[in-house]
N, C-alpha and C positions, 0 to 999 in steps of 0.2 A: 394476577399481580404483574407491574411491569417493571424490570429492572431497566435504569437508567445509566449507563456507562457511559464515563468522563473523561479522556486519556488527558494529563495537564502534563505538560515542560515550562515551567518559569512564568506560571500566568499567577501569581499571585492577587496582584491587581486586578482580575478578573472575578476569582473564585468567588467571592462573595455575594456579589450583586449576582453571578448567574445561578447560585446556588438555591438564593432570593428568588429570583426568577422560576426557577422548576419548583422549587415548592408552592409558589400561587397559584401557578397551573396546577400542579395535582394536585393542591387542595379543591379545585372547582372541579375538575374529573370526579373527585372525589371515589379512588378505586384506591387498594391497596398499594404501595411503590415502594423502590429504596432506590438511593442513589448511589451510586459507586464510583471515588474518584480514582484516577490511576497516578499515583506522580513516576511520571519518567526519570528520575534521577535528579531533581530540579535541583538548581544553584541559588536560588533567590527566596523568598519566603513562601513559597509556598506549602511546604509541610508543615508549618506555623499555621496558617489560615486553613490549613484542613484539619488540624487538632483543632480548631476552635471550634466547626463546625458538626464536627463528628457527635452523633447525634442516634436516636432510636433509628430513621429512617433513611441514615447517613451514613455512611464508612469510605474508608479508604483503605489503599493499600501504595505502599512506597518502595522501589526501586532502588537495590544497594548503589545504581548508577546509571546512567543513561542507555537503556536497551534498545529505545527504537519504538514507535509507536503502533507497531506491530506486533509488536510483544505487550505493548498495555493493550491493547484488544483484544488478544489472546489472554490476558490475564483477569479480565473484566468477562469476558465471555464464560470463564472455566470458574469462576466466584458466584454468578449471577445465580440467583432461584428463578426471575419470573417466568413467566409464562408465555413473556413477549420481554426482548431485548431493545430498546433504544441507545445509539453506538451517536455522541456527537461528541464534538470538539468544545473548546475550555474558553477559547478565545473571545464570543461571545457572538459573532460569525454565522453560525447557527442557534437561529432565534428559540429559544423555549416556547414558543408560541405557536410553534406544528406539532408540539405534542400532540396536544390532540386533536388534530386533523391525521397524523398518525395511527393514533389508536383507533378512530375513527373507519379507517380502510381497513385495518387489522381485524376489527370486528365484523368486516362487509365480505371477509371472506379467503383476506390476501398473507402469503406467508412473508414476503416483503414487501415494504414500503418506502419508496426509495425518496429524498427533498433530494430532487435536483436544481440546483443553482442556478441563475440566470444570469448568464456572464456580458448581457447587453454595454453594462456602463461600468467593465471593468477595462484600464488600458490595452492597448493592443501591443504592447509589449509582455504583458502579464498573457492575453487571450492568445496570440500566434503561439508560442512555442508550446501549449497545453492543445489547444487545437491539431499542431504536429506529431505530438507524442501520441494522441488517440489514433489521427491514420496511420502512424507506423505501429501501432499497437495491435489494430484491428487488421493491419496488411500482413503481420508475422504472428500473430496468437490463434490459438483454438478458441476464444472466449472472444464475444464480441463489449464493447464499452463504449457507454456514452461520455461525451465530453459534457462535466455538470454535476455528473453523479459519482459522488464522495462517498464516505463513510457513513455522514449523515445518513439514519436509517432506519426504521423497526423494521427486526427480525423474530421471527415465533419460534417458540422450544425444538419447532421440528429443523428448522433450518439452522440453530444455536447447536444442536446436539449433532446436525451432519459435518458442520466443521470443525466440532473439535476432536471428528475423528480424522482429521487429517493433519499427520505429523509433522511435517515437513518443519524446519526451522527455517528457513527462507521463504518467508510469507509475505502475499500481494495481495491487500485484502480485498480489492475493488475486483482481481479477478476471479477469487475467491468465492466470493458475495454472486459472481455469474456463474460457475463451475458447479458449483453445488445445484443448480435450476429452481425449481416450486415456483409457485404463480406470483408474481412481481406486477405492482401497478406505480408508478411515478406521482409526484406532486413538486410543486415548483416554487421555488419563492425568489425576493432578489437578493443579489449578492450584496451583503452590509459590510461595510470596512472597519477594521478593529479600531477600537478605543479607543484602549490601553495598551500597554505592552509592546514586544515587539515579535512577529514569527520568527519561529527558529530555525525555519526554511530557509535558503539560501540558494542559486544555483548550482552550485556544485551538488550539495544535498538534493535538488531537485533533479539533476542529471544523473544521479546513481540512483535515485527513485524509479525515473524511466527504464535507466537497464534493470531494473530486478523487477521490473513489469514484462516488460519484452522476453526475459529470458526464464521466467518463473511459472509461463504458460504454454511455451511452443520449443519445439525444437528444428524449428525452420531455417535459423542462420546457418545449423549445421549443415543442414541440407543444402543453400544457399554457395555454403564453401566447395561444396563438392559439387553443382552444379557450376561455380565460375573454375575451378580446378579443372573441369574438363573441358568448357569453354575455349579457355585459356591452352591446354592439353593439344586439343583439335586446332586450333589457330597455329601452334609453334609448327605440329607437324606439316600443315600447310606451307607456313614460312620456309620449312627446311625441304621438301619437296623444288617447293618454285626456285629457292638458290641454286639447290643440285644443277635441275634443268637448264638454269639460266646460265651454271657455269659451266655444263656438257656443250652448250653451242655457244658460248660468248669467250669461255676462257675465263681466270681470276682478273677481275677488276681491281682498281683502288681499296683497302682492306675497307669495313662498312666499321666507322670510331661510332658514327653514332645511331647505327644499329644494335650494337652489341651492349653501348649504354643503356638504350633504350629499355632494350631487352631484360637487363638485370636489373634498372628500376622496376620495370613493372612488374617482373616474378619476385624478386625480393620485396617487392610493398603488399601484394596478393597474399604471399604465405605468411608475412608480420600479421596481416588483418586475421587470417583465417587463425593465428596461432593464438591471436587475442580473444578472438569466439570461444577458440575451441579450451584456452585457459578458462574463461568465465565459468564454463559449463564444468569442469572439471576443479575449482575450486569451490563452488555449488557441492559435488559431490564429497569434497575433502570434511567441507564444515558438516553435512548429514552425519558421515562416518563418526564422528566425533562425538554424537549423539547428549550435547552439552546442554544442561535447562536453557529456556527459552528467555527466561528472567529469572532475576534471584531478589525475593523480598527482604528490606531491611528493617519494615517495622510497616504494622497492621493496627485499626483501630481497634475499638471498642465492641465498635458494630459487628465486625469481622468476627470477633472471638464468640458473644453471644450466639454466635449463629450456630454453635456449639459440632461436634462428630470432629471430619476430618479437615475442619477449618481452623482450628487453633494450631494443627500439627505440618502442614503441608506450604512448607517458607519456598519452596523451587518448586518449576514446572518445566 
């Protein structure tokens, strides 16, 4: 059986035709499936067109409000039966058409199967700072990533059940999807521009994306601080060594105005950075403590409840 996970924020306009779309595929596969959409807390109709669709093979589940699409992957991961996971986006982005070139590898022996994107003919405004975010990723993380390789994916029960033993509420699922390991083979297709709709991406959103990549795998900036801390440490003592000396045989000179500025910008701009680090990493810690669901269901289809045991009962995770 393959379950099909769909995380949607405000693709209304989309849902159907892709909906459309995976079931002509897996009706030619012609194996077992169910689909699963997630709504993120959407504003526009899309809870509407997923009632319409919910179906024998179909269900959803809906979001009292916008959690993060980390948490619909998480939430689509911990609902799913198959025996192989399919994790794409709503957008339409990711073509239904690799299904089964997916299942395909999956049955050739591979616990993931990664569609990596071809970012040839997308702008280089869009490609430079996604290209930057990978080498500082892979310059500061324990987990190596490709630039390309998203979400889009099959994953097998063995590699579905290793991360949903990992609790963490501040989840990167790309480095996740590395951290966990099993044998991984790549496929590629090109990158299609949306329709309809509009992403709910944005740079800001995109820039707090990269810090809870960077800071969700490694703990190297810390280290970082503590190596320019000493740096910095050894350079003063320096400094204050060579004035000594220079005022034991020179005598006091003209007072140094912009020595002394110099000096307080650059130790006071050193320890604001490192106290921003080292906040991140300790706000990270504050929200674990806190130990709060990941998401909070507002309402579940048809499908979902059929599924009968501990799926009718279980609204948080």
């Amino acid at each position: 059986m393959i379950s099909i996970i769909v995380p949607v924020l405000n693709e209304a306009e989309n849902i159907p035709g892709l909906h459309q779309e995976i079931v002509s595929v897996m009706t030619i596969i012609d194996r077992p499936y169910e689909v699963l959409f997630i709504d993120d807390g959407s504003t526009d109709d899309t809870l509407a067109e997923l009632r319409k669709i919910d179906g024998s093979d179909t269900g959803y589940l809906s979001f009292s409000r916008n959690f993060g699409k980390e948490a619909a992957i998480i939430a689509g991961l911990e609902k799913a039966a198959g025996d192989a996971v399919i994790i794409m986006d709503g957008d339409m982005q990711h073509p239904p058409s690799l299904i089964s070139e997916l299942i395909e590898q999956y049955e050739a022996g591979y616990d993931q199967v990664v569609a990596k994107r071809n970012k040839a003919k997308e702008p280089l405004s869009r490609r430079l700072p996604s290209k930057l975010f990978y080498q500082l990723m892979n310059f500061t993380s324990t987990v190596h990533l490709e630039d390309g390789e998203g979400d889009f994916r099959l994953i097998s029960r063995k590699v579905v059940d290793a991360i949903l033993m990992l609790s963490e509420n501040n989840r990167f699922s790309k480095g996740i999807f590395e951290w966990v390991g099993f044998n991984k083979t790549v496929i590629e297709f090109n990158h299609i521009e949306r329709e309809s709709g509009n992403s709910t991406f944005n740079p800001l959103k995109l820039l707090d994306y990269a810090i809870d990549g960077i800071s969700a795998f490694n703990h190297r900036p810390l280290r970082a601080c503590f190596y320019l801390g000493l740096v910095v440490l050894l350079a003063s003592v320096a400094y204050i060594l060579y004035m000594f000396v220079n005022i034991a045989i020179h005598g006091v000179e003209v007072p140094g105005y912009f020595t002394i500025i110099a000096s307080l910008l650059l130790l006071g701009s050193i320890q604001l950075f490192s106290l921003g680090i080292i906040g991140e990493y300790v706000g990270r810690i504050y929200i674990e403590t806190k130990n709060r669901p990941k998401y909070i269901i507002r309402e579940s289809s048809a499908y979902e409840a059929e599924q009968g045991g501990h799926h009718e009962k279980q609204y948080t995770r």
